[in-house]
Backbone bond lengths (Angstrom), bond angles and torsions (degrees), N, CA, C in turn:
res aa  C-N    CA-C-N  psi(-1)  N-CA   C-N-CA  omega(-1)  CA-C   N-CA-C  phi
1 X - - - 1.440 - - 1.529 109.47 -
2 X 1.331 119.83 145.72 1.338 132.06 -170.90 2.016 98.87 -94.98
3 X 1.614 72.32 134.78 1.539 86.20 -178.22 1.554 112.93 -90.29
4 X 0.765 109.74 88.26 1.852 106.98 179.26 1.174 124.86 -65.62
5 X 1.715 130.73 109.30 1.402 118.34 -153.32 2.085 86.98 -117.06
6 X 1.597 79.80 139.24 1.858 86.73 166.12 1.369 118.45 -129.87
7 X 1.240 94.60 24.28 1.872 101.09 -179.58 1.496 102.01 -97.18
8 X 1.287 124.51 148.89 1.088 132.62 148.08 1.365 124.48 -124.47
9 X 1.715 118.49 137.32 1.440 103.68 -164.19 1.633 100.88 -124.27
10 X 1.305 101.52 -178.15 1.724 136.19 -166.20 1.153 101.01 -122.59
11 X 1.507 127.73 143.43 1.509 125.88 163.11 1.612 97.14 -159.15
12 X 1.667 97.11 131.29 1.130 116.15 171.06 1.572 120.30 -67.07
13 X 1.469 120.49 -176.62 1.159 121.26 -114.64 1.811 71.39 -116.00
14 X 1.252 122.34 27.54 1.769 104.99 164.61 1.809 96.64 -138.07
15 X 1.481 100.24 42.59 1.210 108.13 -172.30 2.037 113.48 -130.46
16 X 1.712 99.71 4.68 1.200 92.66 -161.58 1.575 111.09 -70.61
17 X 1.411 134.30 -13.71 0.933 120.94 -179.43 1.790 120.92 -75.24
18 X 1.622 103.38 -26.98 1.192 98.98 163.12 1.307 142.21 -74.48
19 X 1.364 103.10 -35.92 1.676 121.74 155.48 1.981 113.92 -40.22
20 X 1.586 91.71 -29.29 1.787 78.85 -178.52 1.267 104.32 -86.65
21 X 1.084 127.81 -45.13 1.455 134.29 167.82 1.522 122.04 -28.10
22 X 1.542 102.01 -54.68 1.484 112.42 -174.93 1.903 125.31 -67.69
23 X 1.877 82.66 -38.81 1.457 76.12 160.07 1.484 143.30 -99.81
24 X 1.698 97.78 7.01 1.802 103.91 144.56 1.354 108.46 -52.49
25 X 1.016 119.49 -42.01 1.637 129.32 -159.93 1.702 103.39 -62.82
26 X 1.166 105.59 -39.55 1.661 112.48 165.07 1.837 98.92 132.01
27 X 1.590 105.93 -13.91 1.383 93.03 175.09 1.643 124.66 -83.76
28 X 1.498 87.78 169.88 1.986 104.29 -161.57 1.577 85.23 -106.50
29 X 1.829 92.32 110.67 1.414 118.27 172.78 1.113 124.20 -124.15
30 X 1.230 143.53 109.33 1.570 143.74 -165.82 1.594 97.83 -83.52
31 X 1.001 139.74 170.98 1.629 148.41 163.37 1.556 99.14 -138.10
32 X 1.683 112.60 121.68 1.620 119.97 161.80 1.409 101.53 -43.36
33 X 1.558 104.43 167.91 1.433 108.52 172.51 1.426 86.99 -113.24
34 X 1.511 90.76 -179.59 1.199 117.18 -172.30 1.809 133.44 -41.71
35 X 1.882 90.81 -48.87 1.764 98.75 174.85 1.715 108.29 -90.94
36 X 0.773 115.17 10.43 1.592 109.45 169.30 1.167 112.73 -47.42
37 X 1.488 131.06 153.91 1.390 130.27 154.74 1.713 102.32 -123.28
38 X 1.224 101.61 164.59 1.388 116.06 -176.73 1.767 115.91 -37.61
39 X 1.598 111.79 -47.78 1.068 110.05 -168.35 1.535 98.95 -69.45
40 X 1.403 132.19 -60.64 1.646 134.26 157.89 1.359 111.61 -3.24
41 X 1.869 122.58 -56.12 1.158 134.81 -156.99 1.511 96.11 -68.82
42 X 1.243 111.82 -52.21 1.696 131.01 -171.50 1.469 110.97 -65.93
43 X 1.302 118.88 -52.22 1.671 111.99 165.45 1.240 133.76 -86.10
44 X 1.509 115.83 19.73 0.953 135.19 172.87 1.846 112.02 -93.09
45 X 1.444 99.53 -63.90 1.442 110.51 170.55 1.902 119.93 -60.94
46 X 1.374 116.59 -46.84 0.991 115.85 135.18 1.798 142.83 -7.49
47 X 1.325 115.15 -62.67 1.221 148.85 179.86 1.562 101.84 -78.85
48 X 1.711 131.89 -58.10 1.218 151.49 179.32 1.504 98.30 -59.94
49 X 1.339 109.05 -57.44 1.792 109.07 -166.72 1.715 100.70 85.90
50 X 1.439 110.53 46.07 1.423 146.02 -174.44 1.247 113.58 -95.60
51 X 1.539 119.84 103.36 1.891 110.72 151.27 1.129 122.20 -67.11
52 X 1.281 119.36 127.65 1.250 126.52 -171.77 1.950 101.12 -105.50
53 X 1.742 104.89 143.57 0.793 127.53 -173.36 1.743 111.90 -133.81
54 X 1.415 90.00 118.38 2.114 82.47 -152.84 2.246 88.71 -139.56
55 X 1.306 118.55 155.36 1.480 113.97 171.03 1.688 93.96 -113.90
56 X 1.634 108.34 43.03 1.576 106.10 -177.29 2.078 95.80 -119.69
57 X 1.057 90.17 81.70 1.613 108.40 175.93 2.002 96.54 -25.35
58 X 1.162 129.60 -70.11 1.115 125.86 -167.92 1.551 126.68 -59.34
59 X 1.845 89.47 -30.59 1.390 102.92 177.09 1.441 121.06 -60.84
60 X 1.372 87.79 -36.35 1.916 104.53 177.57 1.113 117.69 -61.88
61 X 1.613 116.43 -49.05 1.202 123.40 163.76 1.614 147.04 -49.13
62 X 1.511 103.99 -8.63 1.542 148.55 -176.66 1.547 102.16 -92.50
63 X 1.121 101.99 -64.68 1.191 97.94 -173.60 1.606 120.69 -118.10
64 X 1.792 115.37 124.27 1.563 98.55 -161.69 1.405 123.15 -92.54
65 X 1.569 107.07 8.82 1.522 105.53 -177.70 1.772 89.99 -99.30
66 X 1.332 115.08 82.06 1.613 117.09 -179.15 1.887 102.79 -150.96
67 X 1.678 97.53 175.74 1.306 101.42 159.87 1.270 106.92 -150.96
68 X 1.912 106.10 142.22 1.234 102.47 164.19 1.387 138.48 -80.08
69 X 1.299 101.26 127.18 1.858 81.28 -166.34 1.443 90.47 -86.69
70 X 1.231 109.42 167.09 1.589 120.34 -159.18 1.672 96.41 -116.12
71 X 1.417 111.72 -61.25 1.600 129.79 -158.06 1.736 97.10 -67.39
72 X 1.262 97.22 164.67 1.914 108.00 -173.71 1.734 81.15 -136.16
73 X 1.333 145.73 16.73 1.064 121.43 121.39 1.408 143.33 -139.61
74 X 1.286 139.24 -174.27 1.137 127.07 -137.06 1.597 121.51 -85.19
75 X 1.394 114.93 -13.73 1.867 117.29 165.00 1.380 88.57 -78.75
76 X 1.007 123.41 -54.65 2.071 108.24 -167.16 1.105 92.94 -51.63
77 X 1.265 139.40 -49.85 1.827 123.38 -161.27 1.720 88.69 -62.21
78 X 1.172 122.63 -76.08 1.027 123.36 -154.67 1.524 117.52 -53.09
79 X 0.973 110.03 -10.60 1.671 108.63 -172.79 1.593 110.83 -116.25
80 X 1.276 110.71 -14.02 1.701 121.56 142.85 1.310 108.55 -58.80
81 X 1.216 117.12 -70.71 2.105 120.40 -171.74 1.571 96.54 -54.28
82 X 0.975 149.28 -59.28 1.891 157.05 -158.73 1.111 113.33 -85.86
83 X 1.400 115.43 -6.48 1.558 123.95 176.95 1.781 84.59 -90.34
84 X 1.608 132.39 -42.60 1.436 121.19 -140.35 1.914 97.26 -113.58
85 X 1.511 94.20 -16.00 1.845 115.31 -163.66 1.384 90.67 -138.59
86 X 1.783 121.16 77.05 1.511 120.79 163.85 1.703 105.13 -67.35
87 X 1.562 92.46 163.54 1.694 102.84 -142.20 1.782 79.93 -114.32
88 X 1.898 101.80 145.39 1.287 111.31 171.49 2.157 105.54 -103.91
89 X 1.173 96.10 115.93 1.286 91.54 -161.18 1.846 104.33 -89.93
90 X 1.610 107.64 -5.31 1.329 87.59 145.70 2.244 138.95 -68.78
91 X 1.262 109.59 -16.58 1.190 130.44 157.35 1.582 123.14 -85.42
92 X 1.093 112.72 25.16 1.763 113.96 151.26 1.368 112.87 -97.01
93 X 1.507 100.64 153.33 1.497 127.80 -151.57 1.818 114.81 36.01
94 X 1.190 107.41 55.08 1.658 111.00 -174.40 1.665 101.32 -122.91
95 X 1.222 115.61 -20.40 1.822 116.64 146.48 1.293 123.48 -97.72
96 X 1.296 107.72 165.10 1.761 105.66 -179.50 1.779 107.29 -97.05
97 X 1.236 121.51 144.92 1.561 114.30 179.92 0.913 125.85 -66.73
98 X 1.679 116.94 -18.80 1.323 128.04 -154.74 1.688 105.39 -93.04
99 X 1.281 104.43 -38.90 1.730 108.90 -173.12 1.760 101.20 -144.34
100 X 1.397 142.94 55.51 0.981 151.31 -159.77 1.519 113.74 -25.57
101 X 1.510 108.75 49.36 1.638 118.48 153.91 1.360 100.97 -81.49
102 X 1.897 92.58 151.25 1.604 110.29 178.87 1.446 110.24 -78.07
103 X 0.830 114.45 144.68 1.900 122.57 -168.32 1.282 99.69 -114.74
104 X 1.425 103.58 120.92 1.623 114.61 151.09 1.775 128.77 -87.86
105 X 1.551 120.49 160.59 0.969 134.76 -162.18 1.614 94.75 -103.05
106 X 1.324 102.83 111.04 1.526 81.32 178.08 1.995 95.05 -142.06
107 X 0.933 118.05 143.45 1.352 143.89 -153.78 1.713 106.85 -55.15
108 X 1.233 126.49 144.82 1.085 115.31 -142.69 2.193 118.54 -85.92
109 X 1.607 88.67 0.48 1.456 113.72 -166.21 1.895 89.48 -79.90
110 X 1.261 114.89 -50.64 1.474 123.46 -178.58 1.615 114.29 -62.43
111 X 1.391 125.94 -5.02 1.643 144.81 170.93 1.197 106.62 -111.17
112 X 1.400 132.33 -36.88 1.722 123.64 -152.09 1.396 121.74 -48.10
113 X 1.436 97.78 -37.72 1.673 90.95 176.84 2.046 120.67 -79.67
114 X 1.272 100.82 -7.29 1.646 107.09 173.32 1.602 107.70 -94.63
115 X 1.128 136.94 7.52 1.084 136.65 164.03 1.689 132.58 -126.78
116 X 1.388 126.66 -178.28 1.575 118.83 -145.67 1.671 88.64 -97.31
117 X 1.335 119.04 142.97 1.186 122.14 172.73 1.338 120.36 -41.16
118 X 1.277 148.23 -76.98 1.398 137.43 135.28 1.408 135.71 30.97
119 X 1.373 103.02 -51.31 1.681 123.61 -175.99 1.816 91.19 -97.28
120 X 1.145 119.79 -35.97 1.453 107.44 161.67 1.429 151.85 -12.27
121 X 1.645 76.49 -77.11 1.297 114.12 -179.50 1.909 103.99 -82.31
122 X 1.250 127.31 -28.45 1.106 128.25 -152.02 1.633 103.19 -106.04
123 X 1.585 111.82 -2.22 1.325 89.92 -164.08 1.757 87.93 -142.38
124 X 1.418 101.27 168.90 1.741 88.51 174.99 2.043 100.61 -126.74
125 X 1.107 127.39 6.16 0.798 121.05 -176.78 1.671 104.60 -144.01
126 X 1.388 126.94 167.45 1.696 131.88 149.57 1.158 116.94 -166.07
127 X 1.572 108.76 149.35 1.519 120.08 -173.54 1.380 92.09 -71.10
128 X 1.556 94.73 152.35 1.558 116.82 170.41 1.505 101.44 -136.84
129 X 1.105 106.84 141.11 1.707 126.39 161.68 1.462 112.29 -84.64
130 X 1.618 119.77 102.76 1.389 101.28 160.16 1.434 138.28 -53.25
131 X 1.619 112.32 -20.17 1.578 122.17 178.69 0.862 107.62 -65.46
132 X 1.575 134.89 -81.11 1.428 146.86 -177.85 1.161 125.22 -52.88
133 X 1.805 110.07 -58.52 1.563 117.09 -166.68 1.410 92.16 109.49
134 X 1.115 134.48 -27.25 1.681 116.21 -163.34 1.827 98.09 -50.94
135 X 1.268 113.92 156.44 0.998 132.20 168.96 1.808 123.32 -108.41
136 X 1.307 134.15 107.73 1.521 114.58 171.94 1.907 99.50 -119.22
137 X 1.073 82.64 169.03 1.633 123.27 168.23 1.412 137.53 -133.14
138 X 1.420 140.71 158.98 0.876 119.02 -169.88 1.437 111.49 -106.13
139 X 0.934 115.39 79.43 1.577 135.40 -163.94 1.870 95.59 -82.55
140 X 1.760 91.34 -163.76 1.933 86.69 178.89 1.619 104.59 -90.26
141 X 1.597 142.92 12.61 0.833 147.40 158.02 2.016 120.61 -60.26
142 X 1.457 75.08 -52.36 1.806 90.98 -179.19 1.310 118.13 -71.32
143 X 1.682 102.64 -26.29 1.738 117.81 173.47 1.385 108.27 -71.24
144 X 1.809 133.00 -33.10 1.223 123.11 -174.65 1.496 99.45 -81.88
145 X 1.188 107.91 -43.65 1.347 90.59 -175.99 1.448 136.05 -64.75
146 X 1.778 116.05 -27.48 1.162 112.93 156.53 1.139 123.46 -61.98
147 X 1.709 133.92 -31.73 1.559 128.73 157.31 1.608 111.06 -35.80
148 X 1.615 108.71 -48.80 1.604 103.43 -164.75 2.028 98.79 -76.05
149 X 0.651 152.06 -41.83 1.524 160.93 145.02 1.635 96.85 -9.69
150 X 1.545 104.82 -68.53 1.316 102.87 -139.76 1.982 98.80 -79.07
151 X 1.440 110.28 -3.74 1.158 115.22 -177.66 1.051 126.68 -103.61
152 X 1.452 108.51 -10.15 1.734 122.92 160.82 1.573 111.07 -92.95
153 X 1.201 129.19 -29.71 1.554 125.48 134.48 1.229 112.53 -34.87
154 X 1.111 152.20 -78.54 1.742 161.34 -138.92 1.947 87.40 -78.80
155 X 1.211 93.31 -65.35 1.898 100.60 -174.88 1.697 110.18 -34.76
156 X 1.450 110.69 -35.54 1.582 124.74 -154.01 1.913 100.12 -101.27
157 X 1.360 103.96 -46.78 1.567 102.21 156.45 1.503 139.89 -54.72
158 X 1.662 95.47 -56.00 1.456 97.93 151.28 1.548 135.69 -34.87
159 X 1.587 105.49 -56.95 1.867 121.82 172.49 1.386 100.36 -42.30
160 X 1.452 109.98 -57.94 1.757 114.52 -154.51 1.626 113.89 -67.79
161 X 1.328 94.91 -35.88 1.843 108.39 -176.69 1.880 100.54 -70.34
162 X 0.906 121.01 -41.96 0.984 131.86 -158.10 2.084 117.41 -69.74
C-alpha cells in the first residue's frame, strides 16, 4: 500500500545532516539558514504550513506543529522521524540532498558531457536536479546508502512487529 505523505517539513540549523538524509528518502525538507532566529523559524513554518523539526527543546515547545528530536546521532534521528513519518520507498532518491528540488531521471546521453567518463560507460541513465544542476547516479555510493535506509527501516519494523 502506498503511503501518501502531506506533510512537509522545516529543520533547523543542527539538523542538516538529517535533512540530507530525509530528502534521499524522497521527503520535501526546507533547512533554516544560517541568520534565522527562532521567532523567523516559527513564522516562517507557520506561514509555510511547515512541521518543524528542531533538537531546540524550547523551540519545540513554541511551536506545536514540531518535533523534538531527542538523539545527537544520525539512526536515532532517523528512526524517531520513520517511526512518526513512515517512508514511501517508491520516492527515494526523487529529491536532491543538496537543495530539496525534485530530480528527474533523464537518460544518460542528455548528461554525458557533465559527468566522469566511467559513469558513462557504466550507467545508462542519471538524476538531475533542475535547481542546482547536481547530477547523481546510482553508483556504489547510492547502493550504501540505500543498504543504510533499508536497515533502519528493517530495525523499526522489526521493533513494531515485535
Amino acid at each position: 500500500m502506498t503511503n501518501l505523505r502531506t506533510e512537509e517539513f522545516f529543520a533547523d540549523r543542527m539538523l542538516g545532516r538529517l535533512t540530507r538524509w530525509l530528502r534521499m528518502m524522497g521527503y520535501s525538507i526546507e533547512y533554516a539558514p544560517s541568520d534565522w532566529d527562532d521567532d523567523k523559524i516559527i513564522e516562517y513554518c507557520i506561514s509555510s504550513n511547515l512541521f518543524l523539526l528542531t533538537r531546540d527543546w524550547e523551540l519545540s515547545n513554541r511551536y506545536s506543529y514540531s518535533m523534538y528530536v531527542q538523539s545527537e546521532n544520525i539512526d536515532g534521528q532517523l528512526a524517531q522521524f520513520l517511526s512518526r513519518f513512515p517512508p514511501s520507498r517508491e520516492l527515494f532518491f526523487t529529491r536532491c540532498p543538496v537543495c530539496n528540488g525534485k530530480t528527474s531521471r533523464l537518460p544518460m546521453n542528455l548528461v554525458a558531457d557533465r559527468v566522469p567518463d566511467g559513469v558513462r560507460t557504466r550507467f545508462d541513465s542519471a538524476f538531475v536536479c533542475p535547481n542546482c544542476g547536481k547530477i547523481y547516479w546510482e553508483g556504489t555510493h547510492y547502493v550504501s546508502i540505500l543498504k543504510t535506509i533499508n536497515s533502519i527501516i528493517t530495525r523499526l519494523e522489526d521493533h513494531f512487529v515485535h
